[in-house]
C-alpha positions as CSV (number, residue, x, y, z in Angstrom):
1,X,-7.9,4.5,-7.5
2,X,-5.7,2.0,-5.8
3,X,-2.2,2.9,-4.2
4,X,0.5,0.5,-3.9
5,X,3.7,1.0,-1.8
6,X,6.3,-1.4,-2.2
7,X,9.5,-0.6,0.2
8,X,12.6,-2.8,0.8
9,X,13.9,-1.6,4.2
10,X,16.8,-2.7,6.3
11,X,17.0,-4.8,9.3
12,X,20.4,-5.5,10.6
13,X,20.1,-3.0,13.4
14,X,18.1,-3.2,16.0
15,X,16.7,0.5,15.1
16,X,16.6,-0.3,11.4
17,X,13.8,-3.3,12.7
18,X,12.4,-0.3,14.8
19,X,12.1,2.1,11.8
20,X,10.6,-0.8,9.9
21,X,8.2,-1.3,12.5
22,X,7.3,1.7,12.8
23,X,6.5,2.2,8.7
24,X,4.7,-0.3,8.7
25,X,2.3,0.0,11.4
26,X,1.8,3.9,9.9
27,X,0.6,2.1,6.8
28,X,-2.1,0.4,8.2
29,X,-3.2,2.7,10.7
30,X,-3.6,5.2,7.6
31,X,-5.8,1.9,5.8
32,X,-3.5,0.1,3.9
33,X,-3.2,-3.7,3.8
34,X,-0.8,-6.1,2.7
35,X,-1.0,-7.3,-0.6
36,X,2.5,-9.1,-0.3
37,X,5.3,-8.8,2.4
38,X,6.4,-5.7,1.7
39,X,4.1,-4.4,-0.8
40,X,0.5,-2.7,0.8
41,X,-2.0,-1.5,-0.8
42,X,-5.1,0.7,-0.3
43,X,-8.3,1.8,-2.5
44,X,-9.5,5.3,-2.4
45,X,-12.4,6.7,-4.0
46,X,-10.8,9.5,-6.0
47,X,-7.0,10.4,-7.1
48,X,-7.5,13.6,-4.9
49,X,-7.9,11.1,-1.6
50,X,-5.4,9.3,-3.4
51,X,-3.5,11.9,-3.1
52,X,-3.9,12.6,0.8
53,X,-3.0,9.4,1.0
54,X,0.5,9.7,-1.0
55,X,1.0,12.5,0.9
56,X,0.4,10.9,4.2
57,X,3.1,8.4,3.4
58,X,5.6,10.3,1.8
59,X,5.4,12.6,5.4
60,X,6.5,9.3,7.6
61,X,9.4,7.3,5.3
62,X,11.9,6.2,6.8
63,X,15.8,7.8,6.5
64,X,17.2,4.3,5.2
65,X,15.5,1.8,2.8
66,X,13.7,2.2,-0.6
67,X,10.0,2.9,-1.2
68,X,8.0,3.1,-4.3
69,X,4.5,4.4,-4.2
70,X,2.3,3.5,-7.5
71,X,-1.4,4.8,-8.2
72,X,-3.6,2.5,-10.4
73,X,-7.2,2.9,-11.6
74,X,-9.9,0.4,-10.9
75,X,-9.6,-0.8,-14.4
76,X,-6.1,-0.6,-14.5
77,X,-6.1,-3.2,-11.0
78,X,-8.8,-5.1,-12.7
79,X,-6.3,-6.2,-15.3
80,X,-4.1,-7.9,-13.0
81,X,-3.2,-11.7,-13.4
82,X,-2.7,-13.2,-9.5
83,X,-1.7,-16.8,-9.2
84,X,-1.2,-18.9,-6.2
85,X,0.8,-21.1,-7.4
86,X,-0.5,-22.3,-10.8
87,X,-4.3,-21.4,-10.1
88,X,-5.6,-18.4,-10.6
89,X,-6.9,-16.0,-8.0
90,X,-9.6,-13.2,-8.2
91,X,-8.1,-9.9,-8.1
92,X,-9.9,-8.0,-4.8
93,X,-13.2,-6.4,-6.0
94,X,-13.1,-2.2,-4.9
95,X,-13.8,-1.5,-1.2
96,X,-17.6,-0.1,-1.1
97,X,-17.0,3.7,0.6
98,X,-20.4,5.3,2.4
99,X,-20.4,8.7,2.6
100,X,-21.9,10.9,5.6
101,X,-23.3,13.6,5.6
């Protein structure tokens, strides 16, 4: 599974850039990265650690702003067309996870 969270948050205050700040540093402390500015993304080997993960986010957004939070399977992501310009790019191949027990 991949999750995608896309937000548009405010930054006209100096603790709306704080909030924002704040967001986004929770999002990669919890393993996201950033697939775009403002959308981050993260794979997880299951839709129940997908979602934990959902979860995780949903328990630090922000008061202002919008967030979306999408779930894809690795076919699903596989499917995606990414251009850099007019080339194509590879679409990232899934994280390998190691398990231990």
């Amino acid at each position: 599974m991949w999750v995608l969270v896309l937000f548009d948050l405010p930054t006209e205050t100096k603790k709306d850039r704080k909030a924002y700040a704040v967001f986004r540093k929770k999002l990669l402390a919890d393993g996201f990265q950033m697939f775009q500015f403002s959308i981050y993304m993260r794979h997880c080997p299951s839709r129940e650690n997908a979602d934990v993960h959902i979860k995780r986010v949903k328990s630090f957004l922000p008061v202002k702003g919008h967030i979306g939070i999408f779930q894809f399977t690795d076919k699903q992501f596989g499917m995606v067309e990414l251009f850099y310009g007019k080339d194509p790019q590879n679409t990232q191949s899934p994280v390998q996870q190691l398990e231990m027990f």
